[in-house]
KEDO-538544 format. One record per residue (C-alpha): residue number from 1; residue in three letters; z negated, y negated, x negated. Coordinates in pm, whole numbers, plus 50000, padded with zeros to 5 digits. Layout:
% residues N
site n=NUM	res=ALA	z=Z	y=Y	x=X
...
END
This chain:
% residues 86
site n=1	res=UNK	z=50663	y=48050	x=49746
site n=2	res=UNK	z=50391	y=47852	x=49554
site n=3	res=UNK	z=50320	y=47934	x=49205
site n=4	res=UNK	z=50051	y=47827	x=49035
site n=5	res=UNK	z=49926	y=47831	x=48663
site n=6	res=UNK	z=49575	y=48003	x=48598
site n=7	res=UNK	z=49384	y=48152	x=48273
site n=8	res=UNK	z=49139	y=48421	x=48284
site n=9	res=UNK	z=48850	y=48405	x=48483
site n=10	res=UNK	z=49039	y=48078	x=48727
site n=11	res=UNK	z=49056	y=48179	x=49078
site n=12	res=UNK	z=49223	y=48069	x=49339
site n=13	res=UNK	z=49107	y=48097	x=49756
site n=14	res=UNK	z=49318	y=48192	x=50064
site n=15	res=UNK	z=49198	y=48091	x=50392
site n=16	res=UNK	z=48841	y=48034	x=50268
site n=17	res=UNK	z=48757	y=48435	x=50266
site n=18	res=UNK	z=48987	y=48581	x=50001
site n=19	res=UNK	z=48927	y=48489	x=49635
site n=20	res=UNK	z=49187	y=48626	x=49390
site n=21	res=UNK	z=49055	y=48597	x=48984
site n=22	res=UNK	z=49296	y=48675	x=48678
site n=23	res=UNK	z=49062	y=48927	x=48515
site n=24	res=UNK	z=49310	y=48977	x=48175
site n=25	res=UNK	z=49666	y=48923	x=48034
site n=26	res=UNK	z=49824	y=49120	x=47838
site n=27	res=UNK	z=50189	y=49075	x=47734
site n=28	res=UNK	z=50401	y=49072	x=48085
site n=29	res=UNK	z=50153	y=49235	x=48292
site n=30	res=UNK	z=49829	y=49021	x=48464
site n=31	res=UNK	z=49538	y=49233	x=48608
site n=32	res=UNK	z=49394	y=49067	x=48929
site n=33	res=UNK	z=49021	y=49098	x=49091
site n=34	res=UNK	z=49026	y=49041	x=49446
site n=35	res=UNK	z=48733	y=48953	x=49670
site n=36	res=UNK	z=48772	y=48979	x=50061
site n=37	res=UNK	z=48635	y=49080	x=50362
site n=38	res=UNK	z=48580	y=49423	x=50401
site n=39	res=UNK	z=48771	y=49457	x=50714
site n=40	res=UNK	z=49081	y=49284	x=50564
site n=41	res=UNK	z=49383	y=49530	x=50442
site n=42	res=UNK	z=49535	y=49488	x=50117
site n=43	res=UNK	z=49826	y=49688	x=49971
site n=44	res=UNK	z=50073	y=49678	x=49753
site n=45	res=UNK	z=50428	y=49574	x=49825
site n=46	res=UNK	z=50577	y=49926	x=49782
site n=47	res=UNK	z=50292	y=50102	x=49982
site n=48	res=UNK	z=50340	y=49797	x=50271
site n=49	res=UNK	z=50738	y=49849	x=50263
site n=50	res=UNK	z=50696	y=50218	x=50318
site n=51	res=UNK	z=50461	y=50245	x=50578
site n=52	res=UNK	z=50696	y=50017	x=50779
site n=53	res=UNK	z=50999	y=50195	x=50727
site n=54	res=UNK	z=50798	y=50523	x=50844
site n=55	res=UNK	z=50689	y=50321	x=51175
site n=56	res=UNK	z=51055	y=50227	x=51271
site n=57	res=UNK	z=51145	y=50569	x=51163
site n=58	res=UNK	z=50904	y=50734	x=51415
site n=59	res=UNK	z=50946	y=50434	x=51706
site n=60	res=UNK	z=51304	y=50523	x=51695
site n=61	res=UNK	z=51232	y=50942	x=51721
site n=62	res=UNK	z=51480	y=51005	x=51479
site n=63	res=UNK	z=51324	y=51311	x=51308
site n=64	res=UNK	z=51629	y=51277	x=51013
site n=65	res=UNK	z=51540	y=50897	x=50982
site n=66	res=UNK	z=51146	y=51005	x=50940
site n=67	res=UNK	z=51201	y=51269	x=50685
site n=68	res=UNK	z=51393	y=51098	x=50471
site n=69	res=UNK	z=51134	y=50781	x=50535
site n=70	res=UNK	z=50890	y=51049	x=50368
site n=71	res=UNK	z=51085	y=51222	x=50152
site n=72	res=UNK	z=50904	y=51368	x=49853
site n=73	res=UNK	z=50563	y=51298	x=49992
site n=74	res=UNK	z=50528	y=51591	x=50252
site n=75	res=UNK	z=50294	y=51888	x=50168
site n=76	res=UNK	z=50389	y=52222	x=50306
site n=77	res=UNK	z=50219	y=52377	x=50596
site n=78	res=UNK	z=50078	y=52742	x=50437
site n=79	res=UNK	z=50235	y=52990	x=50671
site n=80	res=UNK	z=49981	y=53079	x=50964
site n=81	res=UNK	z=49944	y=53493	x=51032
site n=82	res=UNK	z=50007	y=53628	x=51351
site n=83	res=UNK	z=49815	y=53928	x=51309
site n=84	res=UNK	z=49533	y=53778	x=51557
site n=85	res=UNK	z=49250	y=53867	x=51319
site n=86	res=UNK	z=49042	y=53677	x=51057
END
């Protein structure tokens, strides 16, 4: 892992497209201004981790492995009538 030391408004550039800028610090927490291109994907670690586990969840087929992957984030389906009119 590199680390590096900046101060707000330094940036530093990734692969000569991506351009991340410390925008403020305040106490522990560092807000961060990215500029990429627009058909790069960025998400947060959590988000990232998530999605994966869903994917091996659904490659496998294991419908107990995928909802609990999703757990908590599922809406309901309203209940469709069967009385064949509108």
């Amino acid at each position: 892992m590199l680390y590096l030391t900046r101060k707000i408004g330094e940036s530093v550039i990734i692969n000569d497209n991506i351009e991340v800028t410390v925008v403020d610090i305040r106490g522990k927490s560092i807000k961060l201004g990215f500029t990429f291109p627009s058909d790069a994907t960025v998400l947060r670690r959590e988000i990232f981790e998530r999605i994966q586990e869903e994917n091996r969840a659904a490659a496998v087929g294991d419908d107990e492995a995928l909802a609990e992957a999703i757990k908590g984030t599922a809406v309901p389906a309203s209940p469709k009538s069967d009385s064949g009119g509108s």
